[in-house]
DOVOKE-44612 format. One record per residue (C-alpha): x, y, z. Coordinates in nm, 4 decimals. Each point is the difference from the previous one (the first is absolute). Layout:
% DOVOKE-44612
> X,Y,Z
...
//
This chain:
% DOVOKE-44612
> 9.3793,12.7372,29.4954
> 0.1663,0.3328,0.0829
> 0.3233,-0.1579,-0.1628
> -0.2279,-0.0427,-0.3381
> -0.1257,0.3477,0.0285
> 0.3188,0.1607,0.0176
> 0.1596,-0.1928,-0.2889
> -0.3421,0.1001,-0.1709
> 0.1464,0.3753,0.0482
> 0.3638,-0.0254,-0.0069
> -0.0677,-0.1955,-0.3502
> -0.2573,0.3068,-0.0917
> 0.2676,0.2441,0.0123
> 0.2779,-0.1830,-0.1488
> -0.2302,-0.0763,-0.3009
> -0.1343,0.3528,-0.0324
> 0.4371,0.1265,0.0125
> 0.0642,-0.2464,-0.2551
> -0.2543,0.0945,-0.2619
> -0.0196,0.3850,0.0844
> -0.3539,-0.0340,0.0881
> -0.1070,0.2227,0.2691
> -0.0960,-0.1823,0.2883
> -0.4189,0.0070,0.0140
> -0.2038,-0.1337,0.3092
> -0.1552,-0.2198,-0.2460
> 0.3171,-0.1807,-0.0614
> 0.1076,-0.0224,0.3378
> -0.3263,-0.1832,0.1429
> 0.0299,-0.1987,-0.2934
> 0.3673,-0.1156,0.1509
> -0.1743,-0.0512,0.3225
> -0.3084,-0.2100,-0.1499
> 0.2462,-0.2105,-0.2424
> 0.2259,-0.0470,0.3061
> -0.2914,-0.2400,0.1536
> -0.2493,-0.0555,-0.2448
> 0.0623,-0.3721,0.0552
> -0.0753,-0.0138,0.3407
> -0.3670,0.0614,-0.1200
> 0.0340,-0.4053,0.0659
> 0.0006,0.0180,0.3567
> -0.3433,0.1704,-0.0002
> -0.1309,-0.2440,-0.2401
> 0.1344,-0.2582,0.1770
> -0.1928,0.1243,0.3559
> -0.2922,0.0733,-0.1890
> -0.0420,-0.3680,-0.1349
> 0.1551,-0.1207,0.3097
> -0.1692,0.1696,0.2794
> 0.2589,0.0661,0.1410
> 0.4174,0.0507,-0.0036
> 0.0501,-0.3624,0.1334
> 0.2909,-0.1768,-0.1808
> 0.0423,0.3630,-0.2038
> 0.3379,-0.0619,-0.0948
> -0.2404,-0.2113,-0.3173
> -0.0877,0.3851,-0.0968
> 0.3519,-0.0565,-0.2211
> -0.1613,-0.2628,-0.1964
> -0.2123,0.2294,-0.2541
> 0.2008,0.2993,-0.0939
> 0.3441,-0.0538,0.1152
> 0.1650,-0.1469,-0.3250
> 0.2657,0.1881,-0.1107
> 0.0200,-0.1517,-0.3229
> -0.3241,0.0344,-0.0788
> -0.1292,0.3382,0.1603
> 0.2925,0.2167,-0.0905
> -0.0262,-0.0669,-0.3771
> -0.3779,0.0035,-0.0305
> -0.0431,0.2998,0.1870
> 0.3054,0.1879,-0.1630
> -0.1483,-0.0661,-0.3527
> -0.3566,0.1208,0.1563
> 0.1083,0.3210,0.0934
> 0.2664,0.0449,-0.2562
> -0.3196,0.0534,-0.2293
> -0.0854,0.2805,0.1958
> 0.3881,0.1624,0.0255
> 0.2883,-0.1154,0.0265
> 0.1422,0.1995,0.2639
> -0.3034,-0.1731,0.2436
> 0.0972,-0.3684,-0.1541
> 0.3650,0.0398,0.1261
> -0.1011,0.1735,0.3298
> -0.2479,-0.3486,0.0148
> 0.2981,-0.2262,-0.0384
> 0.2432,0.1258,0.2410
> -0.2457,0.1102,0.2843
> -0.1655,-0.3754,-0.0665
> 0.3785,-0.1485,-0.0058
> 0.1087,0.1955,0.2869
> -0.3417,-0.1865,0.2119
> 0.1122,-0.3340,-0.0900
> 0.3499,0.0332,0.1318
> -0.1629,0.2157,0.3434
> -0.2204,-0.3476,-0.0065
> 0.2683,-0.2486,-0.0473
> 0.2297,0.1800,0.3001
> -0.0919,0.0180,0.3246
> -0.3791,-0.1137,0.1780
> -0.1794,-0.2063,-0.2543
> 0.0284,-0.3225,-0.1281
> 0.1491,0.0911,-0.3555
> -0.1128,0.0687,-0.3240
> -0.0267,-0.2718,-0.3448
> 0.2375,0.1477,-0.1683
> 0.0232,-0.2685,-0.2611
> -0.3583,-0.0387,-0.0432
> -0.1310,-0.1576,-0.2593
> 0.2857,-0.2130,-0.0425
> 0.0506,-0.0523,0.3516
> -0.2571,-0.0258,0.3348
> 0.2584,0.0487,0.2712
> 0.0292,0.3465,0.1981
> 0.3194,0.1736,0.0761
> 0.1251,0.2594,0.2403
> 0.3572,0.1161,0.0303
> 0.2260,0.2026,0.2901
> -0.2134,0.0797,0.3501
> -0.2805,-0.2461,0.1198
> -0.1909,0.1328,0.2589
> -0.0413,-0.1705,0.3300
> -0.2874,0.0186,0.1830
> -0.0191,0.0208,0.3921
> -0.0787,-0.3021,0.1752
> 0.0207,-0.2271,-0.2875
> 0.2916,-0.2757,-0.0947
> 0.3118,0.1786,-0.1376
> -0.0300,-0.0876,-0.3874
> 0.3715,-0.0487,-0.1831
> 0.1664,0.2935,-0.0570
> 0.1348,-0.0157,-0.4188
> 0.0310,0.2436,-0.2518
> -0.2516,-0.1789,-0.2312
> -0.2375,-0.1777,0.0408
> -0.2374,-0.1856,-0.2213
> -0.3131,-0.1886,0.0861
> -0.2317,-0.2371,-0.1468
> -0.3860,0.1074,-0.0699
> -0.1223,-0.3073,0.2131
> 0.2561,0.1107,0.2941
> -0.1379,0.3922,0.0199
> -0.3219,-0.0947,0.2337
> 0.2283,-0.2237,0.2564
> 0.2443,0.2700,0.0402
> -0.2078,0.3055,0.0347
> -0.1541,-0.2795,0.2326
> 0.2959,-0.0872,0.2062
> 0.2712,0.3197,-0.0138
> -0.2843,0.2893,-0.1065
> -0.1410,0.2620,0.1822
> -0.3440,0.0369,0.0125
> 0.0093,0.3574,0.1153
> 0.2914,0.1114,-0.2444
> -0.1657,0.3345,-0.0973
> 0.0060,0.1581,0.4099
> 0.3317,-0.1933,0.0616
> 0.1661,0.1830,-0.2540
> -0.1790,0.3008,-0.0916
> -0.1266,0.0825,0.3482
> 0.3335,-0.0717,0.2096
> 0.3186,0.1197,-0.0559
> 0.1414,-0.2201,-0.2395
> 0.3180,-0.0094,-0.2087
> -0.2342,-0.0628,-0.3198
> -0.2473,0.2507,0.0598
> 0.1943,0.2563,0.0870
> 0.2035,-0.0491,-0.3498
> -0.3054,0.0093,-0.1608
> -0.0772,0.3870,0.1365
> 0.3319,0.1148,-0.0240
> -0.0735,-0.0839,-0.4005
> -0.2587,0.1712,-0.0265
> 0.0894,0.3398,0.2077
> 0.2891,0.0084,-0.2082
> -0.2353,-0.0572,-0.3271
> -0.2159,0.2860,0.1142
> 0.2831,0.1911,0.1123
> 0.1374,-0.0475,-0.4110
> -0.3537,0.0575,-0.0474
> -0.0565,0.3518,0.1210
> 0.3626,0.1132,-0.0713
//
């Protein structure tokens, strides 16, 4: 989350250098909003749900790269261009954040393709069976519930955002340095 937000900003300002627009608030937020607009699926997904058991299915409505990057891009590029290209990358830049590191991967291939993929770290969870350590990894739709089952962590968000953790503190150091680029 705080990873997204600073790539939200960081991509902000680069964009604004590049086309010699001054940077505007407006713009900025927008970075921030496009950065995890498609996580509006995990509060769809509680709100049909109940509740955030078996959450890691919140990837199974907006998370398609090859779907939501190109549609939304052409959306926005109505509006300006400089806003459809901000769209793309901060979107792009959420799909790789979502295939690295805590969740169970992202469709990349979708529509052609229903299996999810996740490359480099792959968080471990305390007190739960060590899952193979690879550098990719790809999974099959109909695998996803039995190994969020088996190897997930049902209270990911306070193991890794509440405790000092490798991941999280990444994530912060991100975004301090995005506001840091931010307000200098």
């Amino acid at each position: 989350m705080f990873l997204d937000f600073g790539l939200g900003i960081l991509s902000a300002v680069l964009f604004s250098r590049i086309f010699s627009w001054p940077l505007q608030a407006d713009f900025v937020m927008a970075g921030v909003v496009f950065s995890v607009l498609m996580d509006l699926d995990f509060f769809i997904y509680v709100l049909k749900n109940g509740s955030a058991h078996k959450i890691h299915r919140h990837r199974d409505i907006f998370h398609y790269p090859l779907i939501y990057i190109p549609l939304g891009t052409s959306f926005i590029w109505l509006y300006d261009f400089h806003w459809a290209i901000l769209f793309a990358t901060c979107s792009l830049w959420h799909f790789i954040h979502d295939s690295v590191g805590i969740g169970w991967g992202v469709r990349w291939l979708y529509p052609f393709g229903k299996d999810y993929y996740t490359f480099l770290y792959r968080y471990q969870p305390p007190d739960r069976p060590s899952f193979p350590l690879k550098l990719f990894h790809k999974w099959k739709h109909n695998e996803i519930d039995e190994l969020a089952e088996q190897y997930g962590d049902p209270n990911w968000f306070r193991n890794i955002y509440l405790k000092l953790h490798p991941y999280a503190v990444f994530e912060f150091l991100v975004f301090i340095a995005a506001l840091i680029v931010l307000f200098l």
